[in-house]
C-alpha positions as CSV (number, residue, x, y, z in Angstrom):
1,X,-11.1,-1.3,-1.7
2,X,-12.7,2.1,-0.6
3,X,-13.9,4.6,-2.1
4,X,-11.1,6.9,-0.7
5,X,-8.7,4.5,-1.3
6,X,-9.4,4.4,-4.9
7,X,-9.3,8.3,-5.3
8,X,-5.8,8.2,-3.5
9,X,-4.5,5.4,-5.7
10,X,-5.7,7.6,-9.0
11,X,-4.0,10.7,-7.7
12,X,-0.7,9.0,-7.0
13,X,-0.9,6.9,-10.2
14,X,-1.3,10.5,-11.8
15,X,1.8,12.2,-10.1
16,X,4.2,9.5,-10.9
17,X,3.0,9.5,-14.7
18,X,3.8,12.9,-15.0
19,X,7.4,12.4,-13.1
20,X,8.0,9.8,-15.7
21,X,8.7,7.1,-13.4
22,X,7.5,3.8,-13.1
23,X,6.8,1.8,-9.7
24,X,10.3,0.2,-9.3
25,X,11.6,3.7,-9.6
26,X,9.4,5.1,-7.4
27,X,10.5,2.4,-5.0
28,X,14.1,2.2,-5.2
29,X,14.4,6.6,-4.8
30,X,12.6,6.5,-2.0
31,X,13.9,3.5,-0.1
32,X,11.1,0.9,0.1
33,X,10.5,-2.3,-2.1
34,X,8.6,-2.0,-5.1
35,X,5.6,-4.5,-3.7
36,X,5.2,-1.6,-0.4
37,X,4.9,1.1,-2.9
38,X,2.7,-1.2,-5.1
39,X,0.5,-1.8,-1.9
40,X,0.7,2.0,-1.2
41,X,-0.5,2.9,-5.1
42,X,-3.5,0.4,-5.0
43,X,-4.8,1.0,-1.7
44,X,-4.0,-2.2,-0.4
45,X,-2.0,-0.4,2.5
46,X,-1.7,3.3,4.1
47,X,1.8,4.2,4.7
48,X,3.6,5.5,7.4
49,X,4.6,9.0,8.2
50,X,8.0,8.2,7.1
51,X,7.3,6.6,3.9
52,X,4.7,9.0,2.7
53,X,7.3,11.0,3.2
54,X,9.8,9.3,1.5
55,X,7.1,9.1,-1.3
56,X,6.6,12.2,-1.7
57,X,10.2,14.0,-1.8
58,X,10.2,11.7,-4.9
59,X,7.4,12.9,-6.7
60,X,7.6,16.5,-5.3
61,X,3.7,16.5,-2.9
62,X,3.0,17.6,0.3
63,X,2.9,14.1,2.2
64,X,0.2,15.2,4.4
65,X,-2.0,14.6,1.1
66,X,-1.6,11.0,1.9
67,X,-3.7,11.7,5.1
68,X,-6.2,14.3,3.8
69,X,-10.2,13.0,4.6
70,X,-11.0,13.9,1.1
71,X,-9.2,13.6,-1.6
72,X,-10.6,16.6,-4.3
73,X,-11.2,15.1,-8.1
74,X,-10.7,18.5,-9.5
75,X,-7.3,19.1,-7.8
76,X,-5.2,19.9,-10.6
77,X,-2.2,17.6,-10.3
C-alpha cells in the first residue's frame, strides 16, 4: 500500500467515526457493497467519480478530496 493510500484510508476512517457509522452503513447509504467501500477505506482500490461521490454525500466531503495529490495530516476533519 502507498504512502498516499494510507493517508487517504486514515482520513476516511476518521470522517466515518465521527458520522457514527460503520462500513456496512457507509455502504448500503451510498449504494455500493460493503467489500467496494472496504477496498475504497484500505486503499486497496480508488473509486470512481460516481462513487466517491456517492461516498461523500454520505459522510458530508467534497469528493474531489478523494483525488487531491496530497492528502494534508493537519487538515482538521
Amino acid at each position: 500500500m502507498s504512502e498516499r493510500y494510507g493517508k487517504m484510508r486514515e482520513w476516511l476512517i476518521k470522517l466515518r467515526k465521527k458520522a457514527n457509522k460503520t462500513q456496512e452503513q457507509v455502504a448500503d447509504l451510498a449504494r455500493i457493497s460493503r467489500p467496494t467501500y472496504t477496498r475504497i477505506e484500505t486503499g486497496e482500490r480508488n473509486p470512481s467519480v460516481d462513487i466517491a461521490k456517492k461516498i461523500a454525500l454520505v459522510l458530508e466531503f467534497d469528493w474531489v478530496r478523494f483525488y487531491e495529490s496530497e492528502v494534508k495530516e493537519n487538515e482538521r476533519i
